[in-house]
C-alpha positions in Angstrom: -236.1 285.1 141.2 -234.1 283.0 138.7 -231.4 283.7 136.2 -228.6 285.9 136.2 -228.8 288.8 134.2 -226.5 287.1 131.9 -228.8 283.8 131.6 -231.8 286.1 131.6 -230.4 288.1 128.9 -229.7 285.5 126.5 -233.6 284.2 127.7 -235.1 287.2 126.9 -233.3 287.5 123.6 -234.2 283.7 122.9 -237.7 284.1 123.4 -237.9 287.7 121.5 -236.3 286.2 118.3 -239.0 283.1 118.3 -241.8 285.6 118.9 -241.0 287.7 115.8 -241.3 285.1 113.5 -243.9 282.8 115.4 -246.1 284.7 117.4 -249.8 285.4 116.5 -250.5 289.3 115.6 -253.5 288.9 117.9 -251.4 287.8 120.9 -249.5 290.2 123.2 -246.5 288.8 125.0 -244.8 290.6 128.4 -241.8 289.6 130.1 -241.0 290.5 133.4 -237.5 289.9 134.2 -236.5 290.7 137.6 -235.0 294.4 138.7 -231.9 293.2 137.6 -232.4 292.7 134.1 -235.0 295.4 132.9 -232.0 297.5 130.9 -230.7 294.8 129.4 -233.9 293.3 128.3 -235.2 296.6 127.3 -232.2 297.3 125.2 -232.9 294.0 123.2 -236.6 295.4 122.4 -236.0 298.5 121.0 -237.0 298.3 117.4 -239.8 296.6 116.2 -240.8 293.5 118.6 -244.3 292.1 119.6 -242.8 292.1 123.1 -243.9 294.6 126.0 -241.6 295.0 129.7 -243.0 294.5 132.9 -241.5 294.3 136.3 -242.2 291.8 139.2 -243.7 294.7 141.7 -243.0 298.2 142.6 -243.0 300.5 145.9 -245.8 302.6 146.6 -244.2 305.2 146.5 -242.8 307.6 143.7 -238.8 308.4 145.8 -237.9 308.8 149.4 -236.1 307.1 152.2 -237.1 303.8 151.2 -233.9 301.7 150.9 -233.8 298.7 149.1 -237.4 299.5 146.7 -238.3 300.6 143.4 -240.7 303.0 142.4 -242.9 302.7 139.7 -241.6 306.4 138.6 -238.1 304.9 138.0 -239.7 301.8 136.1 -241.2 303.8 133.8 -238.4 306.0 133.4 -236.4 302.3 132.3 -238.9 301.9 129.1 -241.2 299.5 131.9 -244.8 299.7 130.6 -246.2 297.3 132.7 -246.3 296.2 136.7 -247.2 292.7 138.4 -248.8 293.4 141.7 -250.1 291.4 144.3 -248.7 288.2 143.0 -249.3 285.7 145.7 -245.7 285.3 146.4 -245.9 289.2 147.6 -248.7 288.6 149.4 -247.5 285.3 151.5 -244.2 285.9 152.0 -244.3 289.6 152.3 -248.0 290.0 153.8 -248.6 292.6 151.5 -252.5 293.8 152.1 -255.4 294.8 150.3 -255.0 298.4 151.2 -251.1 298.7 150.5 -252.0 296.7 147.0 -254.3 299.6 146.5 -251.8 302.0 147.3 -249.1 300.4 144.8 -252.1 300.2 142.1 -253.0 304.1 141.9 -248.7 304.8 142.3 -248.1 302.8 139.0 -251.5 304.2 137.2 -249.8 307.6 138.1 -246.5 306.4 136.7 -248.0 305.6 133.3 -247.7 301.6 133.9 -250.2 299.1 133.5 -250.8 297.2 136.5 -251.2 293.5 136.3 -253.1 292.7 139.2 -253.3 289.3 140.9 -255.8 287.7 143.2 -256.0 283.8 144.6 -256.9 281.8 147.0 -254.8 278.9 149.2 -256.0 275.7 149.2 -257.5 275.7 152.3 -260.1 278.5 151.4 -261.0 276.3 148.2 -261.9 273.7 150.3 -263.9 275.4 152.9 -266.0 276.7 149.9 -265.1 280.2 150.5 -262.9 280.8 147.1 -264.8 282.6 145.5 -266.2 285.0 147.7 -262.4 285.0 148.6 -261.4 286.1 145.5 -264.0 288.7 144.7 -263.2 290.4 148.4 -259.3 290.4 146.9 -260.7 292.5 143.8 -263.1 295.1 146.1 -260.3 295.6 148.5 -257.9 296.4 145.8 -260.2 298.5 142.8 -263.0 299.6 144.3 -261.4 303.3 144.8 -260.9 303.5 141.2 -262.5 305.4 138.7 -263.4 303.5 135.4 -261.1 305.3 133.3 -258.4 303.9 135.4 -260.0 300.5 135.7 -259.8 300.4 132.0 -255.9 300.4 132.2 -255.7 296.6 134.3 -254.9 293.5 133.9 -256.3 291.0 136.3 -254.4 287.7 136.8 -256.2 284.8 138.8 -253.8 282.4 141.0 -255.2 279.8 142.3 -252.1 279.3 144.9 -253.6 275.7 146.1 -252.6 274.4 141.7 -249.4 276.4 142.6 -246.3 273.5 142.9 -248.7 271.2 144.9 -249.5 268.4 142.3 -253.2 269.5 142.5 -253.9 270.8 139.2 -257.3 273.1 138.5 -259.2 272.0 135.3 -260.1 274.3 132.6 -263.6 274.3 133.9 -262.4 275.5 137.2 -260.5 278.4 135.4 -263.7 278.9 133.4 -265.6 279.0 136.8 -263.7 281.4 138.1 -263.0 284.0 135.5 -266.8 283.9 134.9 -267.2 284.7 138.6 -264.8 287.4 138.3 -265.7 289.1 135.5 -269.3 289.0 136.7 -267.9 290.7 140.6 -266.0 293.3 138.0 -269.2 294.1 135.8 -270.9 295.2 138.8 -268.4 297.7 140.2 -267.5 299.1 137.0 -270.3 298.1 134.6 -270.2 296.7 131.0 -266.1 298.1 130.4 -265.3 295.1 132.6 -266.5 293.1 129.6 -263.2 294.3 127.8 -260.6 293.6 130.8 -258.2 290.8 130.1 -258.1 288.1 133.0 -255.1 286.2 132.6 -254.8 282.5 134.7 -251.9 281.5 136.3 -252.1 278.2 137.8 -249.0 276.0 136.4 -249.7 276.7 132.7 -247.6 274.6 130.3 -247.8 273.8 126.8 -249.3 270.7 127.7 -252.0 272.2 129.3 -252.6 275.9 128.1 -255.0 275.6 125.2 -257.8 273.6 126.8 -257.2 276.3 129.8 -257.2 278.8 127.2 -260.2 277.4 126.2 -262.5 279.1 128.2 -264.7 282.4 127.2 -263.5 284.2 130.0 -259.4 282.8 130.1 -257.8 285.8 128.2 -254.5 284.3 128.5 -251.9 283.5 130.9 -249.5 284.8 133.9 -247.1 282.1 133.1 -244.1 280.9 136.2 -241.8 278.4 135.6 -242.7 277.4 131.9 -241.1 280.4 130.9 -237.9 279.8 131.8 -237.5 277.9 128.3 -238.1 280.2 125.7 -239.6 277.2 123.7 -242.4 276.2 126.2 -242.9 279.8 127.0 -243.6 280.5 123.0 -246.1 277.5 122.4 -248.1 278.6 125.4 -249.0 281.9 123.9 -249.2 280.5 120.2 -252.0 277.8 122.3 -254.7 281.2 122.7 
């Protein structure tokens, strides 16, 4: 929730203009702007751009007496081709649960979108030594009613909320860790396809940091915060995969 569409705008622009000229052919960039500035944004990427739209969540619902939502029906209908959902902000502040997650998934798989789903743990599960059981009850909750050829259409994007603004920062071994652990939970709910779905991380990524994160087998990129507010930073992290 930052910018106004004016400043996010003239962001989005910013970051689109470096991208044509800088980013890697084999790297796919998505911005998601808030509500506010999806037609603006998708106005300045019509045309050729390496950029894709995404918004920050969706209803789970496609219309109806829900003041104050969007559905992912009306996101789509904006040129939106892709969804965050679950992102731990949504699921601390706003309790949103595992079976309302689910719910949101299969409304934006109807809608056309491509859900980028999140998962994470707090700090005080990583301590207990519960994270990754943690996590991998996040992803069951949430996929296990799919059918693969759904599946196929996610993004996942690990958060581990306790590297999240706290000064603790997770090593790219601990990303490693936990994409492996992932990927492996994924593999055997949907079999050797998982093999092919991107796991972004999303644990205070900067260009200081992101290629030895990237480094990892199982890092397929990033689900980047606060860095991306300056088009620069926001650029050399995805040139670091």
């Amino acid at each position: 929730m930052n910018t106004s569409p004016d400043e996010g705008t003239r962001l989005a622009s910013e970051v689109i203009n470096i991208a044509k000229h800088e980013l890697p052919s084999d790297v796919d960039l998505i911005l998601a702007p808030p509500f506010t500035h999806l037609a603006s944004v998708h106005r300045l990427l019509e045309g050729d751009t390496p950029v894709a739209l995404a918004a920050q969540n969706c209803n789970d619902h496609d219309k109806g007496a829900y003041t104050g939502e969007v559905s992912p029906v009306m996101l789509a209908s904006m040129g939106v081709s892709h969804v965050i959902i679950g992102h731990s902000e949504r699921r601390g502040y706003y309790h949103e649960t595992d079976s309302l997650l689910a719910k949101k998934l299969d409304a934006a798989l109807a809608a056309g979108l491509t859900p980028i789903f999140c998962c994470g743990e707090s700090l005080e599960v990583r301590e207990a030594g519960n994270h990754f059981s943690f996590v991998k009850d996040q992803l069951t909750a949430g996929l296990s009613h799919l059918a693969e050829s759904d599946f196929q259409k996610l993004i996942i994007a690990y958060e581990p909320i306790w590297a999240i603004g706290t000064g603790k920062t997770a090593s790219s071994n601990q990303a490693q860790e936990m994409h492996a652990e992932l990927r492996t939970h994924l593999e055997t709910m949907f079999g050797e396809v998982a093999g092919n779905i991107p796991i972004l991380y999303g644990g205070s990524c900067k260009p200081g940091n992101a290629e030895e994160l990237f480094a990892g087998h199982d890092v397929d990129g990033g689900l980047i915060g606060g860095a991306s507010l300056v088009a620069r930073d926001f650029i050399d992290i995805a040139k670091s995969f």
